[in-house]
C-alpha positions as CSV (number, residue, x, y, z in Angstrom):
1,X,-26.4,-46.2,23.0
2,X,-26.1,-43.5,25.9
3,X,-25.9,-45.4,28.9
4,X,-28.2,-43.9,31.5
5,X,-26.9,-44.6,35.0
6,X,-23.6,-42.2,33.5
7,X,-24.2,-38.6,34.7
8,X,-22.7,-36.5,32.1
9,X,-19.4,-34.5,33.3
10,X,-19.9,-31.7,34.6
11,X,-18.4,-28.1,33.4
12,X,-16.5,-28.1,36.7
13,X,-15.1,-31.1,36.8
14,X,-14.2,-31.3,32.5
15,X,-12.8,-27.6,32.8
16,X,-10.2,-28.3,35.5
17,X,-8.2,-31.4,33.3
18,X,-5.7,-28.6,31.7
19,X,-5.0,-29.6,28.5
20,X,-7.4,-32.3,27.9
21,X,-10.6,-30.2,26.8
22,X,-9.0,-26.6,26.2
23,X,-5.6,-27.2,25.8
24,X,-3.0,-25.3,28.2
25,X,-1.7,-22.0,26.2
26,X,-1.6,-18.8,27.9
27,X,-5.1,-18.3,26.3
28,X,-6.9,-21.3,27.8
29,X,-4.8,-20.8,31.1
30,X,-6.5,-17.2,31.0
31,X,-10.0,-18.6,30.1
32,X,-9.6,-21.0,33.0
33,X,-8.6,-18.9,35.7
34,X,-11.2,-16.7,34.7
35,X,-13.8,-19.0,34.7
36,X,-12.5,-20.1,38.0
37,X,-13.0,-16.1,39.5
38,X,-16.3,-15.9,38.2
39,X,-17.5,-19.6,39.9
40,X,-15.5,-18.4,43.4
41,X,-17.1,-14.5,43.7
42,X,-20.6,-16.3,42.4
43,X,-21.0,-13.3,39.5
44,X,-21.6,-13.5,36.0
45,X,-19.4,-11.9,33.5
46,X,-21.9,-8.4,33.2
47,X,-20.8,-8.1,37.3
48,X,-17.4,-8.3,36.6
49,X,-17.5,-5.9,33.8
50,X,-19.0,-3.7,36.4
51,X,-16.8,-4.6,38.8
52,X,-13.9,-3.7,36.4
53,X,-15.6,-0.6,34.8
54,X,-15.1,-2.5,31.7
55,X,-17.7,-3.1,29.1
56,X,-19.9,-6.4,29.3
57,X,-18.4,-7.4,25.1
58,X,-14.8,-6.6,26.9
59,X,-15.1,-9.4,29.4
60,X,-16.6,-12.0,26.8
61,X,-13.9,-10.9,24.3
62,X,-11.2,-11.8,27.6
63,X,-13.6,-15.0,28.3
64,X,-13.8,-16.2,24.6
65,X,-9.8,-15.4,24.0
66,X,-10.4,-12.9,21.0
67,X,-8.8,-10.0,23.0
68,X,-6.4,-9.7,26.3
69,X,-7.1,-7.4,29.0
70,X,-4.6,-4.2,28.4
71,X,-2.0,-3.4,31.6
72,X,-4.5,-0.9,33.6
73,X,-7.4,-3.9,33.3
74,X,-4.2,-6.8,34.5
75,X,-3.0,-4.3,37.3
76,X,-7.1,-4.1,38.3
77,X,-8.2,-7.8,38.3
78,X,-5.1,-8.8,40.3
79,X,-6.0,-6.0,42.8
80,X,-9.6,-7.0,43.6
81,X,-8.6,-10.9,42.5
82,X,-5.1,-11.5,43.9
83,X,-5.4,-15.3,43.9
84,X,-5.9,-15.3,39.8
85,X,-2.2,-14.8,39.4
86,X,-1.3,-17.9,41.3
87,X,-4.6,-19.3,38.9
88,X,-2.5,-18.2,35.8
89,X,0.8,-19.7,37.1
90,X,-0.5,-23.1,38.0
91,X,-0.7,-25.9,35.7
């Protein structure tokens, strides 16, 4: 039975336990901080891609973990986002 005075947990709050919902390889680290980009600059991942001169599918492949952004794309987002390296090296 669902109890109904429990809100459900939010994505905010269930994203940011590392390692209890996504677990904490460099993948899910990556998902995370770029999750946590996308929240702080208030853009959805077709803005980014814009942002980034990037495809929109290049972004969701980053986002999903089925491809890593190549050196040029890494030099780029830490340029315009220098708080997601101290994202990536947090635990």
């Amino acid at each position: 039975m669902v109890n109904p005075t429990k809100r459900p947990q939010t994505f905010d709050e269930a994203g940011d336990k590392a390692g209890v919902l996504y677990g904490d390889s460099p993948k899910d680290r990556f998902r995370r901080a770029m999750m946590k980009v996308l929240r702080k600059e208030g853009i959805l991942q077709v803005e980014l891609a814009h942002r980034l001169g990037v495809s929109k599918s290049c972004v969701c492949k980053w986002m999903s973990g089925k491809s890593k952004p190549d050196f040029r794309n890494s030099i780029m987002l830490w340029k315009k986002y220098p708080y997601i390296r101290k994202l990536l090296e947090a635990k």
